[in-house]
C-alpha positions in Angstrom: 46.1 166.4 -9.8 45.9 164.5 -12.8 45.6 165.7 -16.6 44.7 163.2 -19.4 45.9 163.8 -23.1 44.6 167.4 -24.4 44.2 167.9 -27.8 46.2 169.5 -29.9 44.3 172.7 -31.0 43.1 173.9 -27.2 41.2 177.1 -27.3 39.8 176.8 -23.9 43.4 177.2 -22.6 43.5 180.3 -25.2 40.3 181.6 -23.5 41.5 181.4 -19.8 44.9 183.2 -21.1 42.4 186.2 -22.2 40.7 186.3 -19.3 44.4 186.2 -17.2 45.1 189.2 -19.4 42.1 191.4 -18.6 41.9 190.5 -14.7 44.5 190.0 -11.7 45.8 186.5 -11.0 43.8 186.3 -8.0 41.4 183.0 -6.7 37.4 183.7 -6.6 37.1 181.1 -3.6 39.7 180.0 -1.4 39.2 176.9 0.8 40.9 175.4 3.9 40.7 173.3 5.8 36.7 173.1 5.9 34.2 171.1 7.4 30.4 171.0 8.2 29.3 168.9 10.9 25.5 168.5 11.5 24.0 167.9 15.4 22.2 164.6 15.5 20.6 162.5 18.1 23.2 163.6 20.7 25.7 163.3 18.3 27.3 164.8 15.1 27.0 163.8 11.6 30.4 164.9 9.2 28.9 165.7 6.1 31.8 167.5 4.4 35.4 167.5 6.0 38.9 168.7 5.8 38.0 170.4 2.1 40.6 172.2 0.4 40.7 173.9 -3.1 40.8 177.4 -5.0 38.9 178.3 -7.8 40.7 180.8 -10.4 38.4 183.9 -11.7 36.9 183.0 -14.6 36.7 179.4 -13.8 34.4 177.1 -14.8 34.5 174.0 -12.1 32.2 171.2 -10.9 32.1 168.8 -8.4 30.6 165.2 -8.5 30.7 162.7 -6.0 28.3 160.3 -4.2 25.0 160.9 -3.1 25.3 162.5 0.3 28.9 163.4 -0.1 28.2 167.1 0.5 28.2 168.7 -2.5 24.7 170.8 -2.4 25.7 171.7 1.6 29.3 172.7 0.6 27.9 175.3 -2.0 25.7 176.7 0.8 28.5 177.3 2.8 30.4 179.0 0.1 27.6 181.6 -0.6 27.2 181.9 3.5 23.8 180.3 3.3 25.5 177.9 5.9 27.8 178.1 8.6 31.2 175.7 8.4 32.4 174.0 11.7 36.0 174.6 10.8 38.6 176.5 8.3 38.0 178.9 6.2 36.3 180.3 3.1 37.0 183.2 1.1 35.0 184.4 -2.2 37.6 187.2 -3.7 39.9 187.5 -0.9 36.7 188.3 1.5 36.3 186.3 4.6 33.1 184.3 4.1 30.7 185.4 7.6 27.1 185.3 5.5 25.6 185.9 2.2 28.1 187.4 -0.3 26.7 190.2 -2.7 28.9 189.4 -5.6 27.3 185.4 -5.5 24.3 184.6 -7.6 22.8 181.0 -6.9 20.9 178.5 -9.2 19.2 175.7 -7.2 17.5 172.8 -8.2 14.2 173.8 -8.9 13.8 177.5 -10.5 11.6 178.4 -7.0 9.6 180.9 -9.4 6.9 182.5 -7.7 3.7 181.6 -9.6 1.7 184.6 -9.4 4.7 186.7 -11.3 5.4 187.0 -14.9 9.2 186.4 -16.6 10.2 189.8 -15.8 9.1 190.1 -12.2 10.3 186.8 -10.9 13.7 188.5 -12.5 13.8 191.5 -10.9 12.9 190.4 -7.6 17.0 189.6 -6.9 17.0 193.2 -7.1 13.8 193.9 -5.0 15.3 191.8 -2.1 18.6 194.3 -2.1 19.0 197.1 -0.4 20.3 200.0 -2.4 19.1 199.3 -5.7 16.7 200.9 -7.8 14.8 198.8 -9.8 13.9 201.1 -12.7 17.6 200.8 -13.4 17.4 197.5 -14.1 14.7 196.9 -16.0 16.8 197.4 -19.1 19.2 195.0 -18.5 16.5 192.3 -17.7 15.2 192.6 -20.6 18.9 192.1 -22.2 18.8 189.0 -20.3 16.0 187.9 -21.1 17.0 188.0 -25.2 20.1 186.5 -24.3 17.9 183.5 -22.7 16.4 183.2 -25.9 12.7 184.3 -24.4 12.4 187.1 -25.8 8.4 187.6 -26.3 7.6 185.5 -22.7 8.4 188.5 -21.0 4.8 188.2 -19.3 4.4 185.0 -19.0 4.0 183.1 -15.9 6.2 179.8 -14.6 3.3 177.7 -15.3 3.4 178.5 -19.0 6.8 177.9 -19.7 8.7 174.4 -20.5 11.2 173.3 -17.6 13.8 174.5 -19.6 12.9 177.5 -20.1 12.0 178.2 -16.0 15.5 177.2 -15.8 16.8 179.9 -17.7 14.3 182.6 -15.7 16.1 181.2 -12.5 19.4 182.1 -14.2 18.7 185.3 -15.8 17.6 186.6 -12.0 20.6 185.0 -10.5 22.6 187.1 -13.3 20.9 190.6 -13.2 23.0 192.0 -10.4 25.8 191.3 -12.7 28.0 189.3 -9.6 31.3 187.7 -10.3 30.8 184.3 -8.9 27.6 182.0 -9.7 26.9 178.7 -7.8 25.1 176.3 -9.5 23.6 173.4 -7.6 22.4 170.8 -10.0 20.2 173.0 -11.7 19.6 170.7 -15.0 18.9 167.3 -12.7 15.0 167.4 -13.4 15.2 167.8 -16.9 14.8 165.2 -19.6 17.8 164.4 -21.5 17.7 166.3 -24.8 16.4 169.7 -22.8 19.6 169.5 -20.6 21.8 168.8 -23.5 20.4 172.0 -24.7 20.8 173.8 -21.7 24.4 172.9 -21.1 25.3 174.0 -24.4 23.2 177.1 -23.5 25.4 177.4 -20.3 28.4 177.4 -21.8 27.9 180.2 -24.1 26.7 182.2 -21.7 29.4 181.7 -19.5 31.8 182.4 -22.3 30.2 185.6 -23.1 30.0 187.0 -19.8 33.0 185.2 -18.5 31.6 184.4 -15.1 33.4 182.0 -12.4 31.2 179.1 -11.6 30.7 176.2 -9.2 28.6 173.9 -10.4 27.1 170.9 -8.8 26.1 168.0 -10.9 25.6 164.0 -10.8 26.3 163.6 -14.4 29.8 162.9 -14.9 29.2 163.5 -18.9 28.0 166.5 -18.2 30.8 168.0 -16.1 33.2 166.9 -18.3 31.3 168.8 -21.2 31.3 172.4 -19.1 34.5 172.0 -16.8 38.1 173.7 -17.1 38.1 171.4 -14.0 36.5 168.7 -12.0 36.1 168.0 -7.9 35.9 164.5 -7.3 34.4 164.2 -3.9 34.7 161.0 -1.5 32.1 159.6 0.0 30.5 161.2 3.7 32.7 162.4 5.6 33.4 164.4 1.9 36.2 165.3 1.2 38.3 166.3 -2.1 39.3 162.8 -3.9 41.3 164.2 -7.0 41.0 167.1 -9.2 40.7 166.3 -12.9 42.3 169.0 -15.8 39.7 168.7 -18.7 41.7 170.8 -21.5 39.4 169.8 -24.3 38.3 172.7 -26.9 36.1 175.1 -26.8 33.2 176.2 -27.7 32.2 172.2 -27.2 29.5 170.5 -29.0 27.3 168.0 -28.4 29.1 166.2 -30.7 32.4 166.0 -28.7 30.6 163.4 -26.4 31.5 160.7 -29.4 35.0 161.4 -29.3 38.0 159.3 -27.6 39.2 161.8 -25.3 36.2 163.4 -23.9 35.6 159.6 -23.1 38.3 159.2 -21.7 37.9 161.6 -18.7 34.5 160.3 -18.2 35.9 156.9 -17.5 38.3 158.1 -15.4 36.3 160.3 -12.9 33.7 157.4 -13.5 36.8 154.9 -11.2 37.1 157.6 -9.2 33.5 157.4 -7.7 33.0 154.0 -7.9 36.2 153.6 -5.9 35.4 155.9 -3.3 32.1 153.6 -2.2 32.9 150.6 -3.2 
């Protein structure tokens, strides 16, 4: 474990106190021991192996590593998208067997369905679930969608929105079941550099307002730095966890922060981190 020098106002450390306050001490996701093998040519490929970490409620955590470390696969795994070869995964103390209800997912692309508007492609998380009526959520979709900041696109379609913005429809219907735990895999890759500065900012309010535990996959080291209470520094394939880097830097953080000595500072040092795993 390894913390670099925190500043000396911290209220991201505040924030997490408040959260400890209003929920028990307990771990959203529990790891051991685990490992994802892949059948191959009469053979196996390790992607991901011997994995072990918790992630506290409230949590905000990424993981980098190298290209075909395992990051993407080992965030299938943990919303039961995926089987694991060995150990053993637990989201909020519940043995991980298949897809959790309290886990909402943002991949890569939005994966909008073209033909439906804002609010459709939002409610259809609650379409797919058994047990849920979806006049009761039309309301809080509509919250959502205010909070996402497209309020009047309500009936639009994917094709007229900016990549950004699909982005946010992805999120607000990974959100509208209201679970606990959201997995994020690289969701801001495809965007162009001033959109995903905006949308991280974005993240992190939202996150702060609805104090949500995530794990959330990225390749840009700045970036997980900018929205991490922590960061999984993966090894090359066979992955497996390389260090885990404290980032107690304030919050709210702006865009701004990226200037400053210290936020630097952990860049550079997860930046060894990978390099050194594949060199």
């Amino acid at each position: 474990m390894t913390t670099l020098k925190e500043p000396e106002v911290n209220p991201g450390a505040l924030r997490r106190h408040a959260i400890e306050e209003r929920r028990p001490l307990d771990n959203a996701i529990d790891i051991q021991g685990c490992a994802i093998h892949y059948p191959y040519k009469g053979g196996s490929i390790h992607a991901v192996e011997n994995v072990n970490f918790s992630c506290r409620s409230g949590e905000f955590i990424s993981i980098v590593g190298p290209s075909g470390c395992g990051k993407s696969t080992l965030i299938k795994v943990v919303a039961g998208l995926l089987p694991r070869s060995a150990g053993e995964i637990r989201v909020y103390g519940k043995r991980v067997t298949g897809p959790h209800p309290n886990v909402g997912i943002v991949f890569q692309s939005p994966v909008l369905l073209a033909w439906r508007n804002v609010l459709r492609n939002i409610m259809l998380q609650v379409e797919m679930r058994k047990g849920y009526r979806k006049e009761e959520y039309v309301d809080k979709a509509m919250d959502l969608i205010r909070l996402a900041g497209l309020s009047g696109f309500e009936k639009r379609h994917p094709w007229e929105l900016s990549g950004g913005m699909q982005q946010r429809v992805s999120f607000c219907r990974a959100l509208i079941h209201d679970p606990e735990l959201l997995l994020m895999d690289e969701p801001f890759g495809a965007l162009d550099a001033m959109t995903r500065d905006e949308m991280n900012v974005w993240l992190q309010k939202i996150w702060m307002e609805k104090s949500k535990t995530i794990l959330f996959v990225t390749h840009d080291i700045s970036e997980a730095v900018f929205l991490s209470d922590r960061i999984l520094v993966m090894t090359a394939r066979p992955g497996t966890v390389r260090e885990v880097i404290d980032i107690d830097l304030a919050r709210p953080r702006r865009m701004e922060m990226k200037e400053s000595v210290e936020f630097n500072r952990y860049v550079g040092h997860a930046r060894r981190l990978l390099f050194s795993s594949v060199a």
